[in-house]
C-alpha positions as CSV (number, residue, x, y, z in Angstrom):
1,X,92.7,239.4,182.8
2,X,93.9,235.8,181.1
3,X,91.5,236.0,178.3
4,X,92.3,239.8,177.3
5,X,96.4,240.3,177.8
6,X,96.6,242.3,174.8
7,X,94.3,245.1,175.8
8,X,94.9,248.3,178.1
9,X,92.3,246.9,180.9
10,X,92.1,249.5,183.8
11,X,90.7,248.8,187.4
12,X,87.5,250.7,186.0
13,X,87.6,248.0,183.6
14,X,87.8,245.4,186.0
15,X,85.9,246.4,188.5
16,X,82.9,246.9,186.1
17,X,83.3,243.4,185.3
18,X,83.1,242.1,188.6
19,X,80.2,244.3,189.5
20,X,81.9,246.0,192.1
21,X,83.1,249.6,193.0
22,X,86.7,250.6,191.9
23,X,87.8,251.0,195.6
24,X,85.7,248.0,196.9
25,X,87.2,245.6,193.9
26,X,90.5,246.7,194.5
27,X,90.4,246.0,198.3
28,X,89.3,242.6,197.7
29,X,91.6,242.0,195.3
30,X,94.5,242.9,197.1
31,X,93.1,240.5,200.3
32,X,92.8,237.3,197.8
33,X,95.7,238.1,196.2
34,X,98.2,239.8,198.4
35,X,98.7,242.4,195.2
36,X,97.4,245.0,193.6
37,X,95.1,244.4,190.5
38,X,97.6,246.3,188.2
39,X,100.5,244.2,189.6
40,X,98.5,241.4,189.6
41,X,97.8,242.2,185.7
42,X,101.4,243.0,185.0
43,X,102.5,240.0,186.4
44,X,100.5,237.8,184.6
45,X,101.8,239.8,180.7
46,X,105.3,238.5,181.7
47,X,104.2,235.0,182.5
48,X,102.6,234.7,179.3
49,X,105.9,236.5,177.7
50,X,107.7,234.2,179.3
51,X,105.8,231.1,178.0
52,X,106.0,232.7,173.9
53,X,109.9,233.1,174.4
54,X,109.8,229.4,175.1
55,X,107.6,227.8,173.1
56,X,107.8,229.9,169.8
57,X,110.0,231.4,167.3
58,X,108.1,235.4,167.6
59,X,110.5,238.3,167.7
60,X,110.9,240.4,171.2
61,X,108.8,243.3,169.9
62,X,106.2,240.5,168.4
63,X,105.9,238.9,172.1
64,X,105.5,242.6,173.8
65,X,102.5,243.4,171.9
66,X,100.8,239.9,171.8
67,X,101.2,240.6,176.0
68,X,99.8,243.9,175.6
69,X,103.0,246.4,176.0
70,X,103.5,249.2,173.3
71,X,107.3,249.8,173.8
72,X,109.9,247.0,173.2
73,X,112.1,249.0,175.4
74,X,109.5,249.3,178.6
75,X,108.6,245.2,178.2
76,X,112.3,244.2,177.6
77,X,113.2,246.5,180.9
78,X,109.9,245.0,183.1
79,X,111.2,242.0,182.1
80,X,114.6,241.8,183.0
81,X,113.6,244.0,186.2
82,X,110.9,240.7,187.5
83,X,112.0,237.7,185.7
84,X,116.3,238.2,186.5
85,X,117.3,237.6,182.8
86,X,116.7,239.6,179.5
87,X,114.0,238.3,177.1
88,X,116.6,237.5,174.6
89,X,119.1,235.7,177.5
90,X,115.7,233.9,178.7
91,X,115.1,232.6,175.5
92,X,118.8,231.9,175.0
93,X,118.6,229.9,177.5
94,X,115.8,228.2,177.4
95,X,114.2,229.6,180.5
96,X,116.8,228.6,183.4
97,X,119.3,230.6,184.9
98,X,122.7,229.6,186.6
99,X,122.0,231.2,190.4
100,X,119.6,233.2,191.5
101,X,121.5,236.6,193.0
102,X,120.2,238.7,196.1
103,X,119.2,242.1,196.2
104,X,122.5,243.9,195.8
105,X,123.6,246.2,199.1
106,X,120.9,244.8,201.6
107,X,122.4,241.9,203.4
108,X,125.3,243.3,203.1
109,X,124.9,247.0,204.5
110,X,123.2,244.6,207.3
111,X,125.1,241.6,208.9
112,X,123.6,242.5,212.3
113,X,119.9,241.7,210.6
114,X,117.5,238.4,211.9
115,X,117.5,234.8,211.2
116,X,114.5,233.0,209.5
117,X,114.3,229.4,209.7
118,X,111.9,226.7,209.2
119,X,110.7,223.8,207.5
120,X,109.2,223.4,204.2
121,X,106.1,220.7,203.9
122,X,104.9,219.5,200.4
123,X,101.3,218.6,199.6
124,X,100.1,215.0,199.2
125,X,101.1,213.8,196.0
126,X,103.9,217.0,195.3
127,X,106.9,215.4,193.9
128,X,110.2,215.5,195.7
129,X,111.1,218.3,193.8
130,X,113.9,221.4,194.3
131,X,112.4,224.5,196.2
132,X,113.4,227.8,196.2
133,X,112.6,229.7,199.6
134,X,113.2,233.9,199.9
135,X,112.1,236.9,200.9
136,X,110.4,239.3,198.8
137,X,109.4,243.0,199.4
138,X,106.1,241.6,198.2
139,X,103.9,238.7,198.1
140,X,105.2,237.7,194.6
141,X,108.3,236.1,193.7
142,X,110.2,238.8,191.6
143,X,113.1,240.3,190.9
144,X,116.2,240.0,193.6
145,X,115.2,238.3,196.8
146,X,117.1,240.0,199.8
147,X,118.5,236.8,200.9
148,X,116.9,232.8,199.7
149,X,118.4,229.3,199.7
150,X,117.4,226.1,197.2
151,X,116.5,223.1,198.7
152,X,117.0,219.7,197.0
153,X,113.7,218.4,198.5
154,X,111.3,219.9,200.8
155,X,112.5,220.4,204.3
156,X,114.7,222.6,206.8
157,X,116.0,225.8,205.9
158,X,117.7,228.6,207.2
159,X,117.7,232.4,205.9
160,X,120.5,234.3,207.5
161,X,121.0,237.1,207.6
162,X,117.6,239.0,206.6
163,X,118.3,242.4,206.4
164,X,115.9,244.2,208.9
165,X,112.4,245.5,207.5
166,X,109.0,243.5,206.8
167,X,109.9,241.2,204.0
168,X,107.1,238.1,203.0
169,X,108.4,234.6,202.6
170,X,107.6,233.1,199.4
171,X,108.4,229.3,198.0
172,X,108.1,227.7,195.0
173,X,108.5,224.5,193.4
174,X,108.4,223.5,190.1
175,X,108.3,220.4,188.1
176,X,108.5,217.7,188.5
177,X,109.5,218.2,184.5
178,X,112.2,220.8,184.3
179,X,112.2,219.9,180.7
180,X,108.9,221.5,179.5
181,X,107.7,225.3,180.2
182,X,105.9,225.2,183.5
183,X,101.7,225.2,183.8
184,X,100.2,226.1,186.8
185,X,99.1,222.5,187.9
186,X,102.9,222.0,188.0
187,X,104.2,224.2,189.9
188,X,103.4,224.4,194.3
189,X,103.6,227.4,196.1
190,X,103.4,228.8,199.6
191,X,103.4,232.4,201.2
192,X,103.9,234.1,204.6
193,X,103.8,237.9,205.4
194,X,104.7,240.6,206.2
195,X,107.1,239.2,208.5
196,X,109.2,242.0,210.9
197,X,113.2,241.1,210.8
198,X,114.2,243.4,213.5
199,X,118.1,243.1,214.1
200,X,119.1,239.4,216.2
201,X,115.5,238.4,216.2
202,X,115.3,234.5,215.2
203,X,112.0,233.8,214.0
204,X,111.0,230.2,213.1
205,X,108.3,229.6,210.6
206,X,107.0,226.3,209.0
207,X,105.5,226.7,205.7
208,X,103.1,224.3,203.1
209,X,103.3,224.4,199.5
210,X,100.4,223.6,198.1
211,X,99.2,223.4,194.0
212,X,99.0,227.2,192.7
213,X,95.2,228.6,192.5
214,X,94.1,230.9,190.2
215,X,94.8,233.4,192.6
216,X,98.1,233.2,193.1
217,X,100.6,235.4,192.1
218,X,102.6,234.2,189.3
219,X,106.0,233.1,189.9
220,X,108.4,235.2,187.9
221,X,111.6,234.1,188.5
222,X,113.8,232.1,185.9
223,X,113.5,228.5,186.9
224,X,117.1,227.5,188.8
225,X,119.0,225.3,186.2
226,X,119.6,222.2,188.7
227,X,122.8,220.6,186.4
228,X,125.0,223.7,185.8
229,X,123.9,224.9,189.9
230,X,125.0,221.7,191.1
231,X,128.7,221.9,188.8
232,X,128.7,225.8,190.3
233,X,128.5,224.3,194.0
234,X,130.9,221.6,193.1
235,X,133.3,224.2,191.5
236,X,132.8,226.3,195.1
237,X,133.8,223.5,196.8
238,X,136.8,222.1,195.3
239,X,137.8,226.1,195.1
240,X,137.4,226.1,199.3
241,X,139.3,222.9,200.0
242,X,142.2,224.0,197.4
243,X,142.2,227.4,199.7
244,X,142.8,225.3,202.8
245,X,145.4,222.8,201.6
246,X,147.3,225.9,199.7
């Protein structure tokens, strides 16, 4: 999949490669993966768009074709959809975003949902680093999380509410140079799920982050700018204590 992007590769195609049945391939897949070999694909097109919008000067259209998409309009709405920001806003600027907003209606159609909480463990040798902690409808950090917190280092954390249904827990760190675009032997991951958030259920669930493999779902999200997210809480804060004293 790395090596040909560009190309329309099917799960015929893939399978073939791997000497395997279609079905049998795509079962596999899906067990080392925790996604489809489509998504899997699809995924890895806007990692790679995501690195060109960074780190070169090519038009939109120019980066959806080198990433194997026909239409400007489809890649540019995939995009946006998966990463939180439009191509041209990602490359504006420069790969972060401000917050990172939850999937709109859930939490809030459902206050009387479940509690996760935990603690988050880094590998030997993983930076101190921020992590972001959510829950996804899948096993790859997309689009709007139905709820998620950011830690400043590795540690507790608390998800409440999660709106009920069978979400997966995903985490991410990255760094521990925000600076430069992200590689894979940079950024740690972990992943639990399906987990069932049935209405006041607490569950507690400890989590490691380990280095990504080659089989881990890319993460998708724009990175969390850590300077303007810090002046946003700071802003919230001094907003809340004017509210009391006025």
């Amino acid at each position: 999949m790395q090596e040909n992007l560009a190309d329309q590769l099917t799960v015929d195609d893939m399978a073939k490669t791997a000497l395997f049945s279609k079905f049998h391939f795509s079962r596999i897949f899906q067990r080392a993966t925790g996604i489809s070999p489509g998504r899997f694909l699809s995924a890895l097109r806007l990692q790679q768009a995501k690195r060109l919008l960074r780190s070169t000067s090519l038009s939109v259209a120019d980066v959806s074709l080198r990433v194997g998409y026909s239409s400007v309009g489809t890649f540019s709405s995939r995009f946006t959809r998966s990463v939180g920001l439009s191509p041209t806003t990602f490359r504006r600027l420069g790969g972060f975003t401000t917050h990172v907003p939850i999937a709109d209606g859930h939490v809030v159609a459902d206050r009387a949902g479940g509690t996760v909480r935990g603690r988050i463990t880094g590998a030997p040798g993983m930076p101190a680093n921020r992590v972001f902690v959510g829950m996804f409808p899948q096993r790859i950090p997309e689009g709007r999380p139905v709820q998620c917190r950011i830690l400043d280092t590795p540690g507790q954390f608390t998800l409440d509410p999660v709106p009920v249904g069978a979400w997966h827990l995903l985490a991410h760190s990255v760094g521990p140079d925000e600076e430069k675009v992200p590689t894979a032997d940079a950024t740690w991951v972990g992943s639990i799920g399906p987990l069932l958030i049935t209405r006041h259920r607490s569950l507690e669930v400890d989590l490691s982050l380990q280095p990504m493999r080659i089989v881990d779902p890319p993460v998708l999200l724009a990175l969390l700018d850590a300077r303007q997210s810090a002046l946003r809480r700071e802003r919230a804060r001094r907003r809340t204590i004017g509210a009391r004293h006025g």
